[in-house]
Each structure stands twice: as structure tokens, then as C-alpha cells.
LUMKOL-399005 format. One record per residue (C-alpha): residue in one letter; x, y, z; residue number from 1. Coordinates in pm, 1 decimal. Layout:
<pt type="a" u="X" v="Y" w="Z" seq="NUM"/>
...
END
This chain:
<pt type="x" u="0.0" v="0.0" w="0.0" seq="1"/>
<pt type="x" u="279.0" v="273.2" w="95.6" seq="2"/>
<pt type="x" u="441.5" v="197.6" w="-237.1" seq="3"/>
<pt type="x" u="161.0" v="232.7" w="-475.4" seq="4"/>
<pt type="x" u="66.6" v="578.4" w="-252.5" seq="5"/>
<pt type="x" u="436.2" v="663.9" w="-355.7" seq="6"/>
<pt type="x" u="412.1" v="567.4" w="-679.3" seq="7"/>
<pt type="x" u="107.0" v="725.0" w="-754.2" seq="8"/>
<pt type="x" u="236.4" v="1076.1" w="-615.9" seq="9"/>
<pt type="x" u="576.3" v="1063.9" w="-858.1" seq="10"/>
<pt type="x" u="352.5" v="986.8" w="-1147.8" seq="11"/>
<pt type="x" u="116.9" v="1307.5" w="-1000.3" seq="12"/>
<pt type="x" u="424.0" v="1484.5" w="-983.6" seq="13"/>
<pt type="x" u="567.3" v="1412.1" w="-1400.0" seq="14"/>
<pt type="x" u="213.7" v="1482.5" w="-1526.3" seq="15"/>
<pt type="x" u="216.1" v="1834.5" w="-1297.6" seq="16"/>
<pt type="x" u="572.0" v="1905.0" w="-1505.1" seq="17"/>
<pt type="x" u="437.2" v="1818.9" w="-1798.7" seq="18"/>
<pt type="x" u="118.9" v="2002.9" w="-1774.2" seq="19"/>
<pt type="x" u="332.8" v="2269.8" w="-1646.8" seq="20"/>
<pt type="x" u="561.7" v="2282.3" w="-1936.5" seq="21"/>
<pt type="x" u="257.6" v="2207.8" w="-2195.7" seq="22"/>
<pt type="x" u="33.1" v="2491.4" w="-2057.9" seq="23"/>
<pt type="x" u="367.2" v="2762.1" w="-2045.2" seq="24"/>
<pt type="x" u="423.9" v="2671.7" w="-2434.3" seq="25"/>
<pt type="x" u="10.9" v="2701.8" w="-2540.7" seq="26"/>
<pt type="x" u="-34.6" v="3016.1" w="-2328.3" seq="27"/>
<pt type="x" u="325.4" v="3177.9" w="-2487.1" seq="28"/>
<pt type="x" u="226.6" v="3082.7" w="-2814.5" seq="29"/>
<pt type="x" u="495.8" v="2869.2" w="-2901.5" seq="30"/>
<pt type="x" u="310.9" v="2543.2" w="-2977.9" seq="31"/>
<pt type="x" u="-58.8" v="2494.7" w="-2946.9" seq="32"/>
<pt type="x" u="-210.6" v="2198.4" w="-2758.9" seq="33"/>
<pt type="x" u="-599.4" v="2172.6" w="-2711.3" seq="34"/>
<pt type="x" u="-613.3" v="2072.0" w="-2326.2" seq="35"/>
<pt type="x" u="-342.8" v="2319.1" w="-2193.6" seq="36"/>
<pt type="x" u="-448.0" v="2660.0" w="-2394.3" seq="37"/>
<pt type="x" u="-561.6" v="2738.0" w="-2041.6" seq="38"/>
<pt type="x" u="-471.2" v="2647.9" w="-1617.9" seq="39"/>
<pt type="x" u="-741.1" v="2432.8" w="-1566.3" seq="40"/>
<pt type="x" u="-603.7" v="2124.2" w="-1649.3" seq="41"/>
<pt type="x" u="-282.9" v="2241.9" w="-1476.9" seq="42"/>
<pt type="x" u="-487.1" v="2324.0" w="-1148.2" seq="43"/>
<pt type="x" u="-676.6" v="1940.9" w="-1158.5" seq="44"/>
<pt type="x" u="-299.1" v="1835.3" w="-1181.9" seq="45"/>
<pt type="x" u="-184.8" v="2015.9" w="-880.0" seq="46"/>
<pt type="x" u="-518.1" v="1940.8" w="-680.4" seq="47"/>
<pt type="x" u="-481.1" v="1584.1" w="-730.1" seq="48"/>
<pt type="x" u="-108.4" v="1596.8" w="-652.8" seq="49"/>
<pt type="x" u="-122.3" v="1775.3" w="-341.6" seq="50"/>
<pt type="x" u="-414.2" v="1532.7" w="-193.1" seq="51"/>
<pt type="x" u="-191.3" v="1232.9" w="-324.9" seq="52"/>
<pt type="x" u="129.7" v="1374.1" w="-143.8" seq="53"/>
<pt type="x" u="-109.1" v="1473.7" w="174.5" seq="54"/>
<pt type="x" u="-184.6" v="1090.5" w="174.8" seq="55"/>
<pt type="x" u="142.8" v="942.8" w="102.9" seq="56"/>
<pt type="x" u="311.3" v="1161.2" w="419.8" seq="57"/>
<pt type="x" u="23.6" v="1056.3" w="653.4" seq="58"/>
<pt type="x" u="111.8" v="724.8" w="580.2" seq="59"/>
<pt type="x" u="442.9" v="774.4" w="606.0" seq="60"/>
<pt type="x" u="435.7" v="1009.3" w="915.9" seq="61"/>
<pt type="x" u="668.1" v="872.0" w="1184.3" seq="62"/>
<pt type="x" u="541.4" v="1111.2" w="1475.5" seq="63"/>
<pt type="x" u="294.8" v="1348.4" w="1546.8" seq="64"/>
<pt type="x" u="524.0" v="1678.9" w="1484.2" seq="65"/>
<pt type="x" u="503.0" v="1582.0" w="1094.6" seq="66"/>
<pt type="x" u="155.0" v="1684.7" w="1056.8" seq="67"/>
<pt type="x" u="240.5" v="1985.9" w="925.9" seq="68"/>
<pt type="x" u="323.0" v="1845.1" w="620.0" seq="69"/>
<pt type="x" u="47.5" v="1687.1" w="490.5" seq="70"/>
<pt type="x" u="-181.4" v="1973.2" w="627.0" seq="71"/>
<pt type="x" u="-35.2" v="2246.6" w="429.2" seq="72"/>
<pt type="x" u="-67.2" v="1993.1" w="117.7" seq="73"/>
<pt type="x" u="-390.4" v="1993.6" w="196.4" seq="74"/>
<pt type="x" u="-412.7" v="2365.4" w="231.9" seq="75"/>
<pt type="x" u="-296.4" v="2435.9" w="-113.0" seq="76"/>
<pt type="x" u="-492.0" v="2149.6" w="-256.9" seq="77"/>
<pt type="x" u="-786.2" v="2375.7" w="-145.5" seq="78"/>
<pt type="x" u="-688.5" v="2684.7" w="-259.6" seq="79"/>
<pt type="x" u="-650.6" v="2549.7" w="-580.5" seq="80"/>
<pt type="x" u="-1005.5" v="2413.2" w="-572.0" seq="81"/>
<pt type="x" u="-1084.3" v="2760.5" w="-435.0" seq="82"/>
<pt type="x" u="-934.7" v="2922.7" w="-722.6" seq="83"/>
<pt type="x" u="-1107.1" v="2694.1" w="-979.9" seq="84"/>
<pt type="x" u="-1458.3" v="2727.2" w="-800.8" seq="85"/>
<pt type="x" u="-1392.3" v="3141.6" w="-884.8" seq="86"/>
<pt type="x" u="-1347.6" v="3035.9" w="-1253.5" seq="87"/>
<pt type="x" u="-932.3" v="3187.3" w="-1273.6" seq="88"/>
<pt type="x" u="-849.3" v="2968.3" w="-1514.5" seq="89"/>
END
């Protein structure tokens, strides 16, 4: 269980890179792809990365000091759902 959790928060992480890198080069104009001409796939990648990380540290979480951790995942897992619930994408 804690190494599919881990595994599926590197893949989160490549696909945030990617979208990163795909939605930089549609909004600069340099190539155009039809999914990333805007942040909200880029925001869905870094919501479900976050809650993915948040999980894979409370598992991993050896005392009770590392909770900050995983809470301030889940913090900015939220504001990115707050900023896609306000349409700023």
C-alpha cells in the first residue's frame, strides 16, 4: 500500500511538469495543444497531486510533529479548488 501511494504521487508529480511545461508553451504561443491553452487542467494536476502527497506523508508520518506536512498539502490542494470554483483559469 505505501508503495503504490508513492508511486502514484511521482507519477502526479511528472504529469504536474508536464502540464506545467505544456500549458507555459500554449499560453506563450509557441506550440498549441488543445487541453493546456488554459490552467485548468494544470490546477486538476496540482489538486490531485497535493491530496496524493497529503496521503502518502500521513502514511508515512513517523510522529505526530510531521503533521504539518500533509496539512499544508492539503491547504494548497484547497486553494486550488478555491481558485477553480472562482473560474481563474
Amino acid at each position: 500500500m505505501k508503495k503504490a501511494i508513492s508511486l502514484l504521487g511521482w507519477i502526479g508529480v511528472i504529469f504536474t511538469i508536464i502540464a506545467l511545461v505544456l500549458t507555459l508553451l500554449t499560453t506563450y504561443h509557441f506550440t498549441y495543444v488543445k487541453y493546456f491553452n488554459d490552467y485548468y487542467t494544470l490546477q486538476w494536476s496540482i489538486f490531485g497531486t497535493m491530496m496524493i502527497w497529503a496521503a502518502n506523508m500521513m502514511v508515512f508520518r513517523t510522529n505526530f510533529k510531521n503533521i504539518v506536512y500533509p496539512i499544508t498539502c492539503v491547504i494548497i490542494a484547497c486553494a486550488t479548488m478555491f481558485f477553480m470554483y472562482m473560474k481563474v483559469y
